[in-house]
C-alpha positions in Angstrom: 0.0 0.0 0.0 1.2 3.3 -0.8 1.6 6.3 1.6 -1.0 8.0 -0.4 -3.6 4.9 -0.2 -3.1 5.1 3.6 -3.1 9.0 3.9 -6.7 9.0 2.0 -8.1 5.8 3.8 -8.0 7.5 6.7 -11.8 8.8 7.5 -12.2 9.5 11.6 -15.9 8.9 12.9 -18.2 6.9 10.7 -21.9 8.1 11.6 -25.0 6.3 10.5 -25.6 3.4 8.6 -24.2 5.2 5.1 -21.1 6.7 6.6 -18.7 4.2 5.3 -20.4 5.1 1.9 -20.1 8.8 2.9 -16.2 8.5 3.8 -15.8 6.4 0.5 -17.3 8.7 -1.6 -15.3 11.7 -0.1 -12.2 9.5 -0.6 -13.2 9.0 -4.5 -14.3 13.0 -4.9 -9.9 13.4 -3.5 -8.5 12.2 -6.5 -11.1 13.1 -9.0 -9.3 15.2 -11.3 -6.0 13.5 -11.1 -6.5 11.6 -14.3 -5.2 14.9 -15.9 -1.7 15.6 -14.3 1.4 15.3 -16.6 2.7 12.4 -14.2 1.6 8.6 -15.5 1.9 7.3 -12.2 -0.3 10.0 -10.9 -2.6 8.9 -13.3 -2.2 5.3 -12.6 -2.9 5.8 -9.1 -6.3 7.9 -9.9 -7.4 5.2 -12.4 -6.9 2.3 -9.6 -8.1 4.4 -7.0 -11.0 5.3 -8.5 -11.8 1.7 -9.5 -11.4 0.1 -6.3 -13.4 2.9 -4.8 -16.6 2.3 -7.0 -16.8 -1.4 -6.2 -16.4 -0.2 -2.6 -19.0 2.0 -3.0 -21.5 -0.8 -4.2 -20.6 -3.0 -1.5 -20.8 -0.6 1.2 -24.3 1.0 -0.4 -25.7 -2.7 -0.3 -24.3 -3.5 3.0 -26.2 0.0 3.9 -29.4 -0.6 2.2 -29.6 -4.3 3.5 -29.0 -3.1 7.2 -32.2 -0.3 6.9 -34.5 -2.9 5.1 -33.7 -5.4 8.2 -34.1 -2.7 10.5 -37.5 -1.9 8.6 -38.8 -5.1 9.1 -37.6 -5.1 12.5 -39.3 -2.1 13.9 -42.5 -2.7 12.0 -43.8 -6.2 12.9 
């Protein structure tokens, strides 16, 4: 992992059931952009970054969604 993965993994409090998607989704919207520097491995980086955070973000919104239809059924019965 590189000191850049570990700088922008880090998040502080998660809050609510769609904070990790929250956090993951700020993480994404930090290296937005980068696909343009003049740097290839800056580039690189952005491209894998970006990758990785999408299926992240599908897991994390299912994990999410899965947790307030449970909670749904939960509380309503």
């Amino acid at each position: 992992m590189h000191i850049v993965d570990k700088v922008i993994d880090s998040s502080g409090v998660l809050v609510g059931e769609y904070g990790s998607v929250e956090a993951q989704e700020a993480r994404k919207a930090l290296v937005t952009g980068w696909d343009t520097y003049d740097r290839e491995a800056v580039r690189a980086f952005a491209a894998r970054f970006i990758k990785s955070a999408d299926n992240q973000l599908a897991m994390e919104r299912r994990r999410a969604d899965r947790l307030v239809a449970l909670r749904k059924i939960e509380y309503e019965d």
